[in-house]
C-alpha positions in Angstrom: 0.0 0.0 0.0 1.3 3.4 -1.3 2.9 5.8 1.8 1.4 9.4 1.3 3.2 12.0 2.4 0.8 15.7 3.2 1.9 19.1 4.7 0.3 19.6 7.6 0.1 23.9 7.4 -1.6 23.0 3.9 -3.8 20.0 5.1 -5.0 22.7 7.4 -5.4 25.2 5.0 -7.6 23.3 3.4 -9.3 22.2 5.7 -10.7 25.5 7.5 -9.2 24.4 11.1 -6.0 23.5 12.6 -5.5 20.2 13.1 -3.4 18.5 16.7 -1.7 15.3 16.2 -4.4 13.4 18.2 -6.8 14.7 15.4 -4.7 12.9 12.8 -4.2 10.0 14.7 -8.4 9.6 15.8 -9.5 10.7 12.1 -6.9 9.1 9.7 -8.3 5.8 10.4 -11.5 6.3 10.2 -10.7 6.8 6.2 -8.5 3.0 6.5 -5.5 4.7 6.8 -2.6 4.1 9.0 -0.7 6.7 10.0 2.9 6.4 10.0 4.6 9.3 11.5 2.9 12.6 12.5 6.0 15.6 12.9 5.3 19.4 13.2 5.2 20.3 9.9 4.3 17.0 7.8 2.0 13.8 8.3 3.0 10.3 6.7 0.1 7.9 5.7 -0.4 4.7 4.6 -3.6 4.2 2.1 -5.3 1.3 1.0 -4.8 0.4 -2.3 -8.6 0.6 -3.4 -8.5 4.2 -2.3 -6.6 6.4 -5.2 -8.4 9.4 -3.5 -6.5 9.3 -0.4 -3.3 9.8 -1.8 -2.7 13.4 -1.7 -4.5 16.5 0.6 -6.5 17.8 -1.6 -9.3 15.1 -0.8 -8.2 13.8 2.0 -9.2 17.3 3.4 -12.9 16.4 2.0 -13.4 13.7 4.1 -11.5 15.4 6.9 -13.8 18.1 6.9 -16.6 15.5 6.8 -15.7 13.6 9.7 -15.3 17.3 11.5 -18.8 18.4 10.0 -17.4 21.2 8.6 -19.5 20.4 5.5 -21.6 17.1 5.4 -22.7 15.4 2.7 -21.6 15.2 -1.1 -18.6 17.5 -1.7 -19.9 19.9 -4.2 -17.1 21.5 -6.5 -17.9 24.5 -8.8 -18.7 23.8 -12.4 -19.0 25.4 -15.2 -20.1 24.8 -18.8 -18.4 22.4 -21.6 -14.8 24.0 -22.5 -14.2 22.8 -25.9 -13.9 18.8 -27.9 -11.4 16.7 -28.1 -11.2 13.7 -31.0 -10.5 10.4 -30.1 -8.7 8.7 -32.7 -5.8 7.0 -30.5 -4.0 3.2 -31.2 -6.3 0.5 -30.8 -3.7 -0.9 -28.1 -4.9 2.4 -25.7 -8.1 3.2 -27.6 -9.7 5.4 -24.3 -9.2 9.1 -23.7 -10.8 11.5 -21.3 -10.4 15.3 -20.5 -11.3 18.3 -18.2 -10.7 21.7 -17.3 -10.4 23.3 -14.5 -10.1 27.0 -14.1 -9.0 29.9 -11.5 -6.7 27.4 -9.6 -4.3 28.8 -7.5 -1.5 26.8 -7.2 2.2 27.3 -5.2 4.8 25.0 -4.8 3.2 22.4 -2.0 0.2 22.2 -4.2 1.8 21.2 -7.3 3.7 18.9 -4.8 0.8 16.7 -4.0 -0.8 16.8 -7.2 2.1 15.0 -8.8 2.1 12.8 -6.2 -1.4 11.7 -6.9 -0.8 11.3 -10.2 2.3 9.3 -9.6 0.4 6.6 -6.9 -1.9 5.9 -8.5 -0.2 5.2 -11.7 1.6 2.8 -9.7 -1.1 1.3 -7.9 -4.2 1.4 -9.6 -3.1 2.7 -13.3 -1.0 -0.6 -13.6 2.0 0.9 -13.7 0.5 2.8 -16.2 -0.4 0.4 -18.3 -4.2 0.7 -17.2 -4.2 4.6 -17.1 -2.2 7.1 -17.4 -2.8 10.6 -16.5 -1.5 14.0 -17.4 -1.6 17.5 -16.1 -0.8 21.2 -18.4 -1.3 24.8 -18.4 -3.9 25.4 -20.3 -2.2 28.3 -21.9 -2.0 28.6 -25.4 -3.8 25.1 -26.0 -6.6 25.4 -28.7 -9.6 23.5 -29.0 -10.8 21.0 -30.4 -7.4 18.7 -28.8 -7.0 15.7 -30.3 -5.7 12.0 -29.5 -3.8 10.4 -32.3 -1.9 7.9 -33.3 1.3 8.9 -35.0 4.5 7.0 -36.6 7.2 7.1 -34.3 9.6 9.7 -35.8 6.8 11.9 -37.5 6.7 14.7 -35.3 9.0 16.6 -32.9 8.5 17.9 -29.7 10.5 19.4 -26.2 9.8 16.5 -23.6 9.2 17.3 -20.1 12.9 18.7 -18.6 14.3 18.5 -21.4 14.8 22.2 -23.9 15.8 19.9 -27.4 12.7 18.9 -29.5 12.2 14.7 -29.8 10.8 12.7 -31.7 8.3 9.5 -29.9 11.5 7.3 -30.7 14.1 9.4 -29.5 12.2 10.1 -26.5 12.1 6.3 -25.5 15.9 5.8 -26.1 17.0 8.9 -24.1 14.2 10.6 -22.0 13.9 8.6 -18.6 10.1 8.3 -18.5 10.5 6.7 -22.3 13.5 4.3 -21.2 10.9 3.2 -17.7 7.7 3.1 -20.0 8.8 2.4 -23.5 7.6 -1.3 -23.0 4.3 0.0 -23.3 4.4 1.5 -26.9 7.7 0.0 -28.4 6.6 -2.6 -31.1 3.2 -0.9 -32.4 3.4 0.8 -35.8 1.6 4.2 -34.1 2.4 5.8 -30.8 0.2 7.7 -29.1 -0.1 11.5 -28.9 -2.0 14.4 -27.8 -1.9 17.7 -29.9 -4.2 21.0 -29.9 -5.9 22.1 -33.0 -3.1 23.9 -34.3 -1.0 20.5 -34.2 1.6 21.5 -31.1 2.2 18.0 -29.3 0.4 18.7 -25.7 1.8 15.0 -24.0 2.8 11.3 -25.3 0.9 9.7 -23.1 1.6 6.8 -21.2 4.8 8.3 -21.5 6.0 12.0 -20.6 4.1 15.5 -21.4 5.3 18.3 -23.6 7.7 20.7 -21.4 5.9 24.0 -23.2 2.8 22.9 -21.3 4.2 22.2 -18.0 2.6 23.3 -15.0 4.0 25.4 -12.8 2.8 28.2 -9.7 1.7 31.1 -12.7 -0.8 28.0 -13.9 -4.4 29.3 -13.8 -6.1 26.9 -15.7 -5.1 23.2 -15.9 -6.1 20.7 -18.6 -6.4 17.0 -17.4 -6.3 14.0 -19.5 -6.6 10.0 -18.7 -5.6 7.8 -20.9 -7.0 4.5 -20.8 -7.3 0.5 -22.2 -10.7 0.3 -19.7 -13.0 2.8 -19.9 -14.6 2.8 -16.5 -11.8 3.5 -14.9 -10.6 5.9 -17.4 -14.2 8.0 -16.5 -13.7 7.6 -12.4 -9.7 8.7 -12.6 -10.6 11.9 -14.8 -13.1 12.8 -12.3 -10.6 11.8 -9.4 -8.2 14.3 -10.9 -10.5 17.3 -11.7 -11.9 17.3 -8.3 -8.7 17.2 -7.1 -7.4 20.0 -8.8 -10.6 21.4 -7.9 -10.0 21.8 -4.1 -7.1 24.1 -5.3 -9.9 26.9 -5.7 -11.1 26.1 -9.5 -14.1 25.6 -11.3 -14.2 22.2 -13.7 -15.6 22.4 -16.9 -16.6 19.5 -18.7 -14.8 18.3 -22.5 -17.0 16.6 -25.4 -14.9 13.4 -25.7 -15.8 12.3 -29.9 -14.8 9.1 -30.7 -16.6 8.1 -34.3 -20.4 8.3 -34.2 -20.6 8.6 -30.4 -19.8 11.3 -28.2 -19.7 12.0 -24.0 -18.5 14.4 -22.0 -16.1 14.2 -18.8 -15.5 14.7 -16.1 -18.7 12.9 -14.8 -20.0 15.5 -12.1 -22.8 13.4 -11.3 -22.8 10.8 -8.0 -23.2 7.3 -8.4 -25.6 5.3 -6.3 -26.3 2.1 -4.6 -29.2 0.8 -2.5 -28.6 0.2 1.1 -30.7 -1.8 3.7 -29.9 -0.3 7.4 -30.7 -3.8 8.6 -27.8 -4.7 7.7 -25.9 -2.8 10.1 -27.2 -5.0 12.5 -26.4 -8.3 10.3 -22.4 -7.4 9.5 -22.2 -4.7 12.1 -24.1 -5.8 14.9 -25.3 -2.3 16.0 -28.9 -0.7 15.9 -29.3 1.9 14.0 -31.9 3.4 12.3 -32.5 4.7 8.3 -31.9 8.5 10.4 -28.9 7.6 12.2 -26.7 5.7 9.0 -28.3 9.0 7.0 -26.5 11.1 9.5 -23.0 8.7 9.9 -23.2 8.5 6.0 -23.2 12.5 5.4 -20.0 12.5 7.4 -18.8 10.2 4.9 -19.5 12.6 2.4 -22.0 10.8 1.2 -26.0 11.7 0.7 -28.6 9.0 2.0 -32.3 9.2 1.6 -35.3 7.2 2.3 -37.0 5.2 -0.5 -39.2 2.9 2.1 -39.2 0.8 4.5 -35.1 0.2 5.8 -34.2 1.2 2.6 -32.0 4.0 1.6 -30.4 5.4 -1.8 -27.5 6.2 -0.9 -25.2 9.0 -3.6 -21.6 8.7 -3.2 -18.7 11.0 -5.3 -18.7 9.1 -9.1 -14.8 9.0 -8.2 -15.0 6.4 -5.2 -13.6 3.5 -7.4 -14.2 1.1 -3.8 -17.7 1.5 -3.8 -18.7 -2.0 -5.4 -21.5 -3.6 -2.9 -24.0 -2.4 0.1 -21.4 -4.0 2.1 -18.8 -0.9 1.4 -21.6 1.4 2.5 -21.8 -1.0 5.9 -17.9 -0.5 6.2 -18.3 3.6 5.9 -21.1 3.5 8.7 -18.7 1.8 10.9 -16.0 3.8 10.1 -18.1 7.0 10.8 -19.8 5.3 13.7 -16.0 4.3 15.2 -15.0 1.0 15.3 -13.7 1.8 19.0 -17.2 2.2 19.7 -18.4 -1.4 19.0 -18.9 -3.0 22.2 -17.1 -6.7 21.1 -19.7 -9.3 22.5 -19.3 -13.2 23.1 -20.4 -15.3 20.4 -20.0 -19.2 21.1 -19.4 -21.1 18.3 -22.0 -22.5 16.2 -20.0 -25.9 15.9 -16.5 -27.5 17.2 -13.9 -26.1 14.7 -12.9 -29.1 11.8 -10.9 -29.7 9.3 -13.3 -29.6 6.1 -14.1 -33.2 4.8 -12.8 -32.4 1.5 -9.6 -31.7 2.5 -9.2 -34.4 4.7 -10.7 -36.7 1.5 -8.0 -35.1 -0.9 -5.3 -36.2 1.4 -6.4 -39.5 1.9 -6.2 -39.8 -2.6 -2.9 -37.9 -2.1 -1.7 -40.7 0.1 -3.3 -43.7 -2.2 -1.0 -42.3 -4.9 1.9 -42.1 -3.5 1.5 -45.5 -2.1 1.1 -46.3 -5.9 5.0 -44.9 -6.6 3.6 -41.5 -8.2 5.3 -38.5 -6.8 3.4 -35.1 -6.1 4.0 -32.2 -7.7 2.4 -28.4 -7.0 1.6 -25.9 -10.0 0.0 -22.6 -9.7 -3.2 -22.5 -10.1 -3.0 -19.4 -12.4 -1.2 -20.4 -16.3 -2.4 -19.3 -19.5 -4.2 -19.9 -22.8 -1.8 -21.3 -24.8 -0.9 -24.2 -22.1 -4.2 -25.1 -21.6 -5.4 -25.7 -25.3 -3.1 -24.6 -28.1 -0.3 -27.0 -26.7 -3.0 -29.8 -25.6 -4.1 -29.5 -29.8 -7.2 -27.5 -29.0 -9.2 -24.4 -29.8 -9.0 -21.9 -27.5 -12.1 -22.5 -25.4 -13.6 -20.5 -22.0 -11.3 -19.4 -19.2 -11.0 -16.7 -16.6 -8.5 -14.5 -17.5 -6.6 -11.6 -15.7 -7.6 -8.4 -17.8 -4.1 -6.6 -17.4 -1.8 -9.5 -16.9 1.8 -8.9 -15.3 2.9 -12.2 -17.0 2.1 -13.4 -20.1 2.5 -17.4 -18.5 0.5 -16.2 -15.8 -2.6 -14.5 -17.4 -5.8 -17.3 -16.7 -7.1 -19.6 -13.9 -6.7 -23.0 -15.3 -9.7 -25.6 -16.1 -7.5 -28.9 -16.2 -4.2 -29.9 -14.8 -2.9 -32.3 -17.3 -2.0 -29.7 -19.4 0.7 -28.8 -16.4 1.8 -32.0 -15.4 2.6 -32.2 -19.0 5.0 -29.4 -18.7 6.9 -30.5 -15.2 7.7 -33.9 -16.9 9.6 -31.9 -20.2 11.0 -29.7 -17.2 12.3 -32.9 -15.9 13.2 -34.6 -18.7 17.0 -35.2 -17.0 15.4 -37.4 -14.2 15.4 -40.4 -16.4 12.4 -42.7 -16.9 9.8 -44.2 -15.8 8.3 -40.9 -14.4 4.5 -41.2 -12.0 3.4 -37.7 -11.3 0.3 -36.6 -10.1 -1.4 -33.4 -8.7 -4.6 -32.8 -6.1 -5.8 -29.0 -7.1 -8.4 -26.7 -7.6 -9.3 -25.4 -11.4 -11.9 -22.8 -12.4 -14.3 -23.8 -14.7 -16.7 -20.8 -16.3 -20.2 -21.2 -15.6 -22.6 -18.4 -16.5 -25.3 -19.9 -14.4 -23.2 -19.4 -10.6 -23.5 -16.0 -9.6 -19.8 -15.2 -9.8 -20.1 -16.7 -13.1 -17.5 -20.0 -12.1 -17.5 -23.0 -10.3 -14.5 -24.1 -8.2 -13.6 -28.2 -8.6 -11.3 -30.0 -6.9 -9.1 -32.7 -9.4 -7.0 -35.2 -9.2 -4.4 -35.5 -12.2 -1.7 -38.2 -13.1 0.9 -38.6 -15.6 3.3 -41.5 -16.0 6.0 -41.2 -18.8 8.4 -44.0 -20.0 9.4 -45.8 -22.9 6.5 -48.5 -23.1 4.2 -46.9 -21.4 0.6 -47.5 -22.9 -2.8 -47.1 -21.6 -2.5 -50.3 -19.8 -0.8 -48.4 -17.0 -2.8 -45.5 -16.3 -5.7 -47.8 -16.4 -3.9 -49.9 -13.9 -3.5 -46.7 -11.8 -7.6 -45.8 -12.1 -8.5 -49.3 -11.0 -6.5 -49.4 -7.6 -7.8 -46.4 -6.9 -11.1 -46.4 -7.5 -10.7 -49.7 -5.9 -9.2 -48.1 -2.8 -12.3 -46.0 -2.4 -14.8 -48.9 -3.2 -15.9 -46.8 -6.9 -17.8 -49.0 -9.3 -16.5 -47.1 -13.0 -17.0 -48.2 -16.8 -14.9 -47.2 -19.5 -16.6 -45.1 -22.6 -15.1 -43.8 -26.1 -14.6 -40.7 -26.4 -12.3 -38.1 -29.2 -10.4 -36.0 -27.7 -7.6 -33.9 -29.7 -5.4 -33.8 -27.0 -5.2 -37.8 -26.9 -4.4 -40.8 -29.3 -7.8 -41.8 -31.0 -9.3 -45.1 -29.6 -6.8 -44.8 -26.8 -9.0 -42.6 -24.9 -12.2 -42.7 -22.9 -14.5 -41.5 -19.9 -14.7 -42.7 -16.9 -18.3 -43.5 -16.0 -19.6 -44.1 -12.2 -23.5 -44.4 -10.4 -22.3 -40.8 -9.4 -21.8 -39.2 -13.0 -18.8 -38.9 -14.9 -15.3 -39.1 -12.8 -13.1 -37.5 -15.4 -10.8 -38.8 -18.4 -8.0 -40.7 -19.3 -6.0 -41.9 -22.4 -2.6 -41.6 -24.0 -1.4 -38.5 -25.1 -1.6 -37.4 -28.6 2.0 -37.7 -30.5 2.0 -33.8 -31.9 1.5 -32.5 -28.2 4.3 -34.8 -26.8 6.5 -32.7 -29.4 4.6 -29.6 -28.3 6.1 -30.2 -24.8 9.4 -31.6 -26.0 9.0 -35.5 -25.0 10.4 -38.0 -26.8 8.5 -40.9 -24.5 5.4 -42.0 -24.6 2.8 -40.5 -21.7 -0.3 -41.9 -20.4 -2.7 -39.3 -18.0 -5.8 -39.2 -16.4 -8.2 -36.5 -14.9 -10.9 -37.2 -12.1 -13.2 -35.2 -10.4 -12.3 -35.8 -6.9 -15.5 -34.1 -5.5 -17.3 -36.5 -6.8 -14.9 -39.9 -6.5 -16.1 -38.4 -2.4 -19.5 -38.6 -3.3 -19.4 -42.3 -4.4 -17.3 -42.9 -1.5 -19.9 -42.0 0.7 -22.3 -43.4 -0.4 -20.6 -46.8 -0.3 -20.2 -45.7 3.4 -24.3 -45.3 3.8 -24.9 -48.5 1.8 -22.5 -50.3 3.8 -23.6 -49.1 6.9 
């Protein structure tokens, strides 16, 4: 979690009131923060990572003045009208762009101080390294609408990057500016780079990457353009609106920008709340206090937040459009306790509703974990996280369904995986210098996507085995099935099945009274050379949920 580092004479200033150290250290964690170190002229703080609002003092002295009812309710910035258009017409790798103005700021050194240091959190916590967003601040001064965002060869223009007084191209700029050299991974490769120029073609920023030094901003700066750039639009919209009512707090007035991208058109920064319904009786449910649809109104506008009554225990509850944490009624439950002070709740004895146990799926998976090894087979423990490529392309398969990761850090780790095979396939080429025979086998959870669950997947525990060798054939992994299903008393049948990750006719489901246990067969010659193996390899998958199910009920039939 990001440390933030605040003035405290300009937390104070704006705030309205001076603020003692027992202040910081009482309100602080009422917004989840920790504080680090409070001195006489600075505060240290750490933030929560789902709370890019926190990092500087410009809204952190919103809620302040919240929880000190200077001003309750939903902070209310000035606005104005719609300043001008910008074009969208980026790279389809970072196709998003948003804008804003504000105007009237006043800004000194300390202020420009802890706007850069927003910006620069939360591209490193929730921008992805910038790779989700990227955000850029400029005077405003001598940029003419309509801006545009383009994409542009890499050597086709020229411009002065920030602290630097020569003009660059894009590509000189990622060999010698540091922001290109740190960044450059996320353009370098594409045929267009990214840019952002006013309508008489000077180059405002090359976003994700560095802004233009002739529009850097600086104490004279009255009027500040914004942009986000963006590969998810949501949080594009939320971050733009995060940054104007920042700047905002600085004594400005935002205007809106007509974003145009094609036939479609929206303006930013949303000024506009968002909203969620809330039932107060589940203050009592997760928080275990009392309190009525007036009192959470009243903790809630201390929140900065506006509740009102729509019936019954139910309120509609407005919070700032920029609150990116704000997912569920449970996040409006943890504000009320956070405004209602957690050192408030009187803790109360609950007994337990049953003795404490190891769950019986676990203790089932260990008891198959020991039958295999008592078989010779030797466990081995993959991530549960892998990619696309592993789990079908290699196996000889289209790419089907799987949960993916939507701004991987990894390109091996990108997807939950829906089979293990496909991994014990790639521990036996890693081991290839072991010699042969080779019995592996794994106990682990895959993700399978199921639109019908709420959270659209279903969790299944598997059991997956592998034996390698020269002569290995079917036989042997059918030899392994039996004594284990044999183990758990399993009645099974044998069907045919195609399957293009196997050897055709050498392949087949395995049937039980309980439904179907899984698969097994030999595996296909052209994937053994996708995985490097020169030996043949026989592998099986079963569904060790229900192998438990037709345990037990063995266990009520025999009983």
């Amino acid at each position: 979690m990001p440390v933030v580092e605040v003035s405290l004479w300009d937390l104070e200033r704006l705030v309205g009131r001076s603020l003692s150290k027992a202040d910081i250290e009482e309100l602080l964690p009422k917004l989840k923060c920790e504080v680090e170190e409070v001195g006489d002229s600075a505060v240290a703080y750490e933030a929560t990572h789902d709370r890019p609002d926190l990092y500087s003092a410009e809204l952190l002295s919103v809620y302040l003045r919240g929880l000190l009812e200077v001003e309750l309710g939903l902070p209310r910035f000035k606005s104005g009208g719609v300043a001008g258009e910008a074009r969208i017409e980026g790279p389809s790798y970072r196709p998003y762009a948003y804008f804003a103005v504000v105007r009237g700021v006043s800004l000194d050194d300390e202020a420009i101080r802890q706007l850069m240091q927003l910006q620069e959190k939360i591209h490193l916590t929730y921008g992805r390294d910038r790779r989700k967003v990227s955000i850029g601040l400029y005077d405003l001064r001598g940029v003419e609408f309509p801006i545009r965002y383009v994409g542009v060869k890499p050597e086709a223009v020229k411009f002065k990057p920030l602290g630097f007084t020569v003009e660059m191209t894009p590509l000189q700029v990622l060999r010698e500016h540091p922001k290109g050299v740190a960044y450059r991974h996320l353009v370098e490769g594409h045929e267009l780079f990214p840019l952002i120029v006013d309508a008489e073609g000077k180059v405002v920023s090359f976003p994700p990457i560095t802004n233009s030094e002739d529009f850097r901003v600086t104490e004279s700066t009255r009027d500040v353009l914004i942009d986000v750039t963006s590969t998810d639009p949501e949080a594009g919209r939320r971050i733009v609106a995060l940054m104007a009512s920042a700047v905002a707090t600085r004594g400005g007035t935002i205007y809106q920008v007509r974003n145009v991208s094609g036939a479609s058109s929206e303006v930013s920064p949303r000024l506009e709340p968002d909203h969620v319904t809330y039932n107060v009786s589940l203050n009592r449910q997760l928080l275990g206090l009392d309190l009525g649809p007036r009192e959470t109104q009243e903790l809630l506008a201390r929140m900065r937040m506006e509740a009102v009554a729509i019936g019954g225990d139910e309120l509609r509850v407005a919070y700032p459009y920029f609150r990116v944490d704000i997912l569920h009624p449970v996040d409006i439950a943890e504000e009320v306790a956070m405004a209602y002070g957690y050192e408030r709740i009187e803790p109360q004895y609950m007994p337990p509703l049953h003795p404490g146990r190891e769950h019986g799926l676990e203790v089932f998976s260990r008891a198959v974990r020991e039958a295999m090894i008592g078989m010779g087979f030797i466990e081995v423990n993959n991530y549960i996280m892998t990619s696309k490529e592993l789990m079908f392309t290699m196996m000889g398969l289209e790419v089907g369904d799987i949960v993916e990761v939507e701004n991987p850090k990894h390109e091996m780790y990108h997807a939950l995986r829906t089979w293990i095979i496909p991994q014990l396939l790639a521990t036996l080429s890693n081991s290839k210098h072991a010699g042969y025979p080779q019995r592996i086998f794994e106990v682990g959870d895959v993700v399978i996507p199921d639109p019908s669950r709420e959270n659209r997947t279903r969790d299944e525990r598997h059991l997956a085995f592998a034996i390698a060798g020269k002569g290995v054939t079917l036989t042997d992994g059918l030899a392994a099935l039996k004594t284990l299903c044999s183990l758990f008393k399993v009645g099974y049948e044998l069907r045919a099945l195609e399957h293009k990750s196997f050897i055709s006719g050498r392949v087949a489901r395995v049937l039980s009274g309980c439904g179907e246990l899984g698969i097994i067969g030999e595996i296909h010659p052209q994937v053994l050379v996708n995985f490097n193996l020169a030996v043949p390899v026989v592998a099986g998958e079963i569904d060790v949920e229900r192998l438990k199910g037709c345990y037990e009920r063995w266990i009520e039939g025999y009983s």
